[in-house]
C-alpha positions, 0 to 999 in steps of 0.5 A, a space after each residue: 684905390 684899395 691901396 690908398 683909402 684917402 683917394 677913396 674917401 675923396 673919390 667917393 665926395 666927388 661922385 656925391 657930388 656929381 649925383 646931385 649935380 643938375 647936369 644929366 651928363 654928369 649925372 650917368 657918367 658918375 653912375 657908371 663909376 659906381 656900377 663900375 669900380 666902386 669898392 665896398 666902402 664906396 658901395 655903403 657911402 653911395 647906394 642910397 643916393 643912386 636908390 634915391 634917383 632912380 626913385 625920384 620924380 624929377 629924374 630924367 628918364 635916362 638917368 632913372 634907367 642907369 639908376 636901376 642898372 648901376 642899382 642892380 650891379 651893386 646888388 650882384 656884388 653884394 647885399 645892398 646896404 639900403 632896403 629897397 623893398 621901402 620903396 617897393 610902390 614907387 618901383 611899381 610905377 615905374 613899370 607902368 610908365 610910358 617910357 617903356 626903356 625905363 620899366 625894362 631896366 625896373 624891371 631887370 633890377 626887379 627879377 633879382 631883387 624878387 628872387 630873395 623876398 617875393 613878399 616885399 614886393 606885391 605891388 609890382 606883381 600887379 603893376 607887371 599884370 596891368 604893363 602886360 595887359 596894356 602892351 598886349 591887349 590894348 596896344 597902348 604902346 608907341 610906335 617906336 617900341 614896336 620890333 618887326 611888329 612884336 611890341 617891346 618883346 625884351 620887356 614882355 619876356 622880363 615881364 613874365 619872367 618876373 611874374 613867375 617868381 610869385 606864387 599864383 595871385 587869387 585875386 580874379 582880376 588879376 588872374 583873367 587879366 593873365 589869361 587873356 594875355 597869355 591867349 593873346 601871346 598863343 593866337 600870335 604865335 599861331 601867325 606864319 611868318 617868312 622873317 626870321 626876327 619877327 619868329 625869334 621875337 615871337 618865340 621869345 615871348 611864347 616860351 616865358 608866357 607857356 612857363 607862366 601858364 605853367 606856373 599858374 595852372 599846370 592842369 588849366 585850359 590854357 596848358 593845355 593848349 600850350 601843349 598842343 602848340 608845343 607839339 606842332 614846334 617840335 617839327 620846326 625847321 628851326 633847331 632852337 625853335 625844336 630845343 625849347 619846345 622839347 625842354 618846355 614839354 619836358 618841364 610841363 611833364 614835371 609839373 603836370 600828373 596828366 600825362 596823356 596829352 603829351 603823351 599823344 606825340 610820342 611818335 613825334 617825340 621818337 622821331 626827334 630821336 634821329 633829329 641832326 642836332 645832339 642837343 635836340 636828341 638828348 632833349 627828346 630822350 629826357 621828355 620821353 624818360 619824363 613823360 612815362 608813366 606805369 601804364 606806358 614804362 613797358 612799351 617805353 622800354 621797348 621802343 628804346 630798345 629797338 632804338 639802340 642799335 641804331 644810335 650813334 655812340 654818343 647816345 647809346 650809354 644815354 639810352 641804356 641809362 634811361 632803360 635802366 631808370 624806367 625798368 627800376 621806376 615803374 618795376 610793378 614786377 620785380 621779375 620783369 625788371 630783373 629780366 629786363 636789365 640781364 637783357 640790356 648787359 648781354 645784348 647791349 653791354 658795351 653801351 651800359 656804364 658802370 653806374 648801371 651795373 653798380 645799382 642793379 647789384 645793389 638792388 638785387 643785393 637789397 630784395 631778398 625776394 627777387 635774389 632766386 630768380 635773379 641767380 637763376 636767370 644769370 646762369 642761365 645767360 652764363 651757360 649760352 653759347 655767347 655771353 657779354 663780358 659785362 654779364 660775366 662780370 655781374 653774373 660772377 659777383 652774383 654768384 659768389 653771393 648767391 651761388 647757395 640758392 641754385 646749388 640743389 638745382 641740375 647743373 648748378 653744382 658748385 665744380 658746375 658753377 666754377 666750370 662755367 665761370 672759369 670757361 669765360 675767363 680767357 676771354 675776359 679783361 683784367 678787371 673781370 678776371 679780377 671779379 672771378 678771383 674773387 668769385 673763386 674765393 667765395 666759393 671755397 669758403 662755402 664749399 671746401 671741397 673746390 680748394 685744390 681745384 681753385 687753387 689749380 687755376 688761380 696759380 697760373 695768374 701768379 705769373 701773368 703780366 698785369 700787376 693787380 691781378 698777379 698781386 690779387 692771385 698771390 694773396 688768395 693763393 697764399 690764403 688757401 694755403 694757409 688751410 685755416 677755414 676759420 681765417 678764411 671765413 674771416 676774410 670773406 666777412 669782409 665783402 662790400 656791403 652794397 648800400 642800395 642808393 648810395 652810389 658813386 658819382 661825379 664830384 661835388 654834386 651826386 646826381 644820376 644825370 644823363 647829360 652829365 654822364 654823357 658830356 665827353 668835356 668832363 671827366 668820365 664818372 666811371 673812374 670813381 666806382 667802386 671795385 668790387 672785387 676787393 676784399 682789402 687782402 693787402 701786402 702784410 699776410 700775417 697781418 690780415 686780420 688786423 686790417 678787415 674791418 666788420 663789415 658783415 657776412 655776405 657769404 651765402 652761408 649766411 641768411 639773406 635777412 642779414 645783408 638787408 640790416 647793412 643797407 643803411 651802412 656805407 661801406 664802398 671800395 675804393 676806385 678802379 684805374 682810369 679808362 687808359 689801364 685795363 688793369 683794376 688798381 686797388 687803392 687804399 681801403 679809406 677812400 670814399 665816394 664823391 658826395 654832393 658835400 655841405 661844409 656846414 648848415 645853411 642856417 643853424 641858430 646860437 642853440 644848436 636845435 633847429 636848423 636847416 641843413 641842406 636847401 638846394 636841387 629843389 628840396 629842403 632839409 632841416 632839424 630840430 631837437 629834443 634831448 637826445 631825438 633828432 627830427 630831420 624834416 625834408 619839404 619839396 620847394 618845387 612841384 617835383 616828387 622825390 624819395 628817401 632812400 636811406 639816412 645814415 648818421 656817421 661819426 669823426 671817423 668816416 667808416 664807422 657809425 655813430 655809436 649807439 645812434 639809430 635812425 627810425 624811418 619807413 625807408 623808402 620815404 615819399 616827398 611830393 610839394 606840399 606833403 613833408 615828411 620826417 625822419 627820426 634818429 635817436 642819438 647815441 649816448 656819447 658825444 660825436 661829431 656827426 655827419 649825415 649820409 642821404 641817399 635821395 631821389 629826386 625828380 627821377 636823378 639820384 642824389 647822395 648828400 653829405 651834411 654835417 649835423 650840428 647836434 652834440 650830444 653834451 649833456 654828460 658834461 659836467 661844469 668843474 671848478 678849479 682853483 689855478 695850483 689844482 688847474 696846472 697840477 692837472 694840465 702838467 699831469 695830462 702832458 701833451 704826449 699819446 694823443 691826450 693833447 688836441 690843438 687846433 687853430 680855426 677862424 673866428 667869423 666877420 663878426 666875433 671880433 665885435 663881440 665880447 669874451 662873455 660871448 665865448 664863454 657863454 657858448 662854453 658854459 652851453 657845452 657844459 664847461 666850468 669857466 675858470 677865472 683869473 687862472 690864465 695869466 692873459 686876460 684875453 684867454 679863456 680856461 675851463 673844466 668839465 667831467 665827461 661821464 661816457 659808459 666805455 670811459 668812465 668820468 674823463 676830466 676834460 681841461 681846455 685853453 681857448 686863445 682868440 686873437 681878434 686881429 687875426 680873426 683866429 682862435 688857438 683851442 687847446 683841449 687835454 683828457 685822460 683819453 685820446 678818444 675824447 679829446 679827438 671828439 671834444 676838439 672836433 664839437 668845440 671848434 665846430 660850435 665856435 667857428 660856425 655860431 
């Protein structure tokens, strides 16, 4: 039908036809072919006529019920071409009417179309309340609609699912009509039953009306009692019935800052933790992980330690995952975290991931206050008699960064702490083995005298059989032998600087999430980590220096105030081998982590200043702008709390930052439902494409966001006029060779071939462009001229060719400068602002 638009055009006169038709046969089956195969064109011709039986008065009943549902599969498919929020009164009374099959299927419609625009439709929130009231309190049902002796469950739980996309109603009518109903629905509840529908139908309808209560007052009565209902579930023979009591405990713990009531069942939630099901365990874990608080976290930990060795597998990565999270969220005393997690690497260092180990090293990396007592409790571990291999690995990174702090201590002597390295090394794999290479690098850098005696063992791993660590040996063993302190110095500059929050995870979305970690159907997280052993030491030796890029000194010759101005950098390695290889591979140094990545702004106006960038994972984030100040604003959507660890504001080449742009914040920053907070970046002076990393917390899950930022910092671009002999005498001169040329072919948007070549050119002229006329010889194209002054570059004339093609919906942009660099970076802001405004 797509095909051929006549057989469209005379399907869709036929299908009027039977939507007027008085015969109610004819009537439903034509709504099945529009809820069915109506194409876009035939969606716009007939949507109106399926809104206007639906709303009718004089449609029978079963031609008003397939009117909402051919309604709202055309809305699945599509914005709807007619507002339906017109006929908002009339959609209320369809959910009071007797015929309870009518308000089910409204009210399905209704759940849909109230998730956009609440606000369009208030008179269904209170015909919801009063079909509610009637069903339940008054019995003003028919007998037929009763199922095992629960009223019309399906249409209660549409109900009060729809009830919850309001917000909470003040008008006190409605507020205690909702109250009675809810205890109505709990007292139910409360009723045994021996048949198995009759429970299914009741908890059906108990788990929407506790989210409901939820929703209204999560500190009312009537939670409360919630509360104490769920409780009792968790000990149902049934495991669904166990599953929905867990999770809804777990989201009113969310909701809720009084934890206590909750925390009553704690023994009861532990004993879940040996329930028969997985799911309900992982359940169970979660609500405990939620329903800690300050007072309980040390207590919490304890218990989940004594929990771990009798955890099956599948478990145990989960529960050394939520150990970790408490012993960081409620770290009151740094020290009793830092022990806390040293404990969990030697004790139960199998069943920690590598997204644990990386953040802990990050967070050591980013409290200068905590470091001494951190060195010294790994040494400590390292010299027993047994330590973990994954303590060695920590411990061997750590001390290669803070070996200076315990040096003048006994037995910490630098030949000390190479021995005690060097005693776990055969026992190791090849990627400890790898970290301890490294070790011994740093440590010739800060105590010379270790050269030959590293040397003496690094040696002996040019010949092993692993590949990486033969090529790491060589390198490094070439390096000490080029006797050049300086060159070795510059070398360990180059050590990852570890950005606290912004950690590696799964793609596309970056969340620090126990069942996403622990679901063996998905590709393990850990392959993406970053290695960070690496020192980008690649093939070339005499051409080392010139592939370090300045990351900083993290050597510990160097003060610890220094490494905290890094955290703000990303700056991470690329990834270690996938599970199968034991050895540690070393790709190239440009890769970067996977980042829950924005290809362009929700909303962002013609005038790029203001905007809302990022509106998902319960929060929001947007932008406004003055001059060269940027505002980003961060606002809670639901009743959760969040942080912002870090914002930092990159250019086109993703390793460097955007050049002169400093963000002002008093990192972390706080976000809670109704309390937004903001932080400021003060732009560069020249002009960037920029993009914006945020490390987040939010609802205890980390988050790392890559969002671009439509603010180009244009104002240093000067109109030109040009007449055409001085246009192509500039053109020819410029050339399209080293990179002065940038040519891009990008879409133009749906609606662009709708508008004028005025349009173009005014989005120029807002970049500061000279629109040249009558100099191309196709009228349809677009020429223009500016000066772009830049502190670096001086004056650059700037010369552009812009070539839309409406049939296509493609544009050619062509853009010459004197410098490559510009022309990169003006290619890069003008296709953004033409393809996305």
């Amino acid at each position: 039908m797509n095909e051929y638009p006549d057989i469209v055009r005379l399907a869709t006169v036929s299908i009027k036809k039977d939507l007027a038709d008085m015969s109610e046969v004819n009537t439903c089956l034509a709504l099945h072919v529009v809820a069915n195969i109506a194409s876009e064109e035939m969606v716009e011709a007939l949507s109106e006529h399926v809104l206007v039986l639906l709303v009718s008065r004089t449609s029978p009943v079963c031609v008003q019920k397939k009117a909402a549902l051919a309604l709202l599969r055309l809305h699945q498919k599509g914005p709807l071409p007619v507002n339906v929020a017109e006929w908002s009164a009339r959609l209320s009374d369809l959910i009071r009417v007797t015929h309870l099959g009518v308000a089910q299927c409204v009210t399905t419609l209704l759940i849909e179309l109230v998730k956009n625009t609440p606000d369009a439709y208030m008179d269904c929130y209170y015909a919801a309340v009063d079909q509610m009231y009637s069903i339940v309190i008054e019995d003003d049902y028919k007998e037929i609609y009763l199922y095992h002796d629960i009223p019309v469950p399906w249409l209660q739980v549409n109900l009060l699912r729809l009830l919850q996309l309001y917000e909470p109603t003040r008008e006190k009518s409605a507020i205690s009509k909702l109250y009675k109903v809810l205890d109505a629905i709990f007292a139910l509840a409360q009723r045994n039953s021996a048949l198995v529908p009759q429970r299914s139908a009741a908890y059906a309808v108990l788990f929407e009306a506790i989210r409901l209560a939820m929703h209204l007052n999560p500190a009312s009565t009537t939670t409360a009692r919630s509360t104490a209902l769920l409780g009792k579930l968790i000990h149902s023979r049934e495991t669904n019935v166990r599953y929905l009591s867990l999770k809804t405990l777990t989201d009113l713990a969310r909701c809720t800052e009084n934890l206590t009531p909750l925390q009553m069942y704690r023994d009861s939630i532990f004993a879940a933790l040996s329930d028969r099901d997985i799911s309900v365990r992982r359940r169970a874990l979660d609500l405990l992980y939620t329903m800690t608080d300050a007072h309980l976290a040390q207590d919490m930990v304890l218990d989940l330690f004594e929990c771990l060795p009798a955890a099956e597998p599948a478990m145990r990565e989960e529960i050394a995952l939520k150990i970790s999270l408490l012993a960081e969220r409620f770290a009151v005393e740094k020290n009793w975290y830092i022990d806390t997690m040293l404990y969990l690497f030697n004790s139960f260092g199998d069943n920690v991931g590598e997204l644990v180990w990386y953040n802990f090293l990050t967070y050591v990396m980013a409290q200068p206050t905590i470091q001494h007592h951190t060195i010294e409790k790994v040494f400590e571990y390292l010299v027993q008699d047994s330590c973990h291999e994954l303590l060695v690995k920590v411990g061997s990174y750590l001390v290669g960064e803070l070996s200076n702090l315990i040096v003048d201590e006994d037995g910490a002597s630098p030949h000390e702490q190479l021995d005690v390295l060097h005693a776990r090394a055969e026992l190791c794999s090849p990627s400890t083995r790898s970290f301890l290479l490294a070790t011994y690098l740093k440590l010739v850098n800060l105590y010379p005298l270790l050269s030959d005696r590293v040397l003496e063992l690094m040696r002996p791993c040019q010949y092993v059989s692993n590949t990486e660590l033969k090529q790491r040996a060589c390198e490094y063993v070439a390096l000490l032998e080029k006797k050049d302190s300086t060159f070795l110095d510059s070398a360990c500059r180059q050590m990852t600087v570890l950005a606290y929050g912004l950690m590696p995870g799964p793609d596309p979305v970056q969340r620090y999430d126990v069942d996403e970690l622990c679901d063996t159907s998905k590709d393990s997280p850990e392959k993406d980590l970053p290695d960070m052993s690496d020192i980008s030491i690649r093939r070339s030796l005499p051409d080392m220096k010139a592939t370090f890029r300045d990351h900083g000194n993290l050597t510990p010759s160097r003060p610890f105030s220094a490494v905290i101005e890094h955290r703000n950098t990303l700056h991470l390695f690329s990834s270690p081998p996938k599970p199968e290889d034991q050895s540690v591979s070393t790709p190239a140094r440009t890769s970067s982590p996977a980042f829950d990545t924005v290809t362009k702004p929700v909303h962002v106006p013609n005038t790029p200043n203001t905007g809302v960038l990022y509106r998902r994972n319960n929060i929001s984030v947007s932008f406004s702008r003055v001059h060269s100040l940027v505002v980003l604003h961060f606002e809670m959507l639901a009743v959760v709390d969040g942080t912002v660890h870090t914002v930092t504001l990159q250019g086109p080449n993703d390793q460097d930052t955007t050049p002169g742009a400093t963000v002002h914040a008093p990192f972390p920053v706080r976000l809670s439902r109704g309390k937004p907070a903001q932080v400021t970046i003060q732009m560069g002076p020249e002009m960037c494409a920029n993009t914006l990393l945020i490390s987040m917390t939010i609802d205890s899950e980390l988050h790392s966001l890559r969002i671009p930022l439509p603010v180009m910092i244009m104002q240093e671009v000067k109109p030109v006029t040009l007449n055409t002999p001085e246009f192509f005498q500039r053109w020819k001169a410029i050339g399209s060779n080293a990179g002065l040329e940038v040519q891009s072919v990008f879409p133009i948007p749906r609606y662009m071939d709708r508008t004028s070549q005025a349009h173009f050119m005014e989005l120029l002229k807002h970049l500061g462009f000279g629109i040249l006329h009558s100099v191309d010889p196709w009228p349809e194209n677009i020429v223009a001229a500016g000066v772009y002054s830049t502190q670096a570059d001086g004056p650059v004339g700037c010369l552009l060719r812009l070539e839309p093609n409406a049939e296509l919906k493609l544009a050619r942009l062509t853009v010459r400068t004197t410098t490559a660099r510009i022309s990169q970076t003006l290619s890069c802001v003008i296709k953004t602002q033409l393809s996305e405004t």
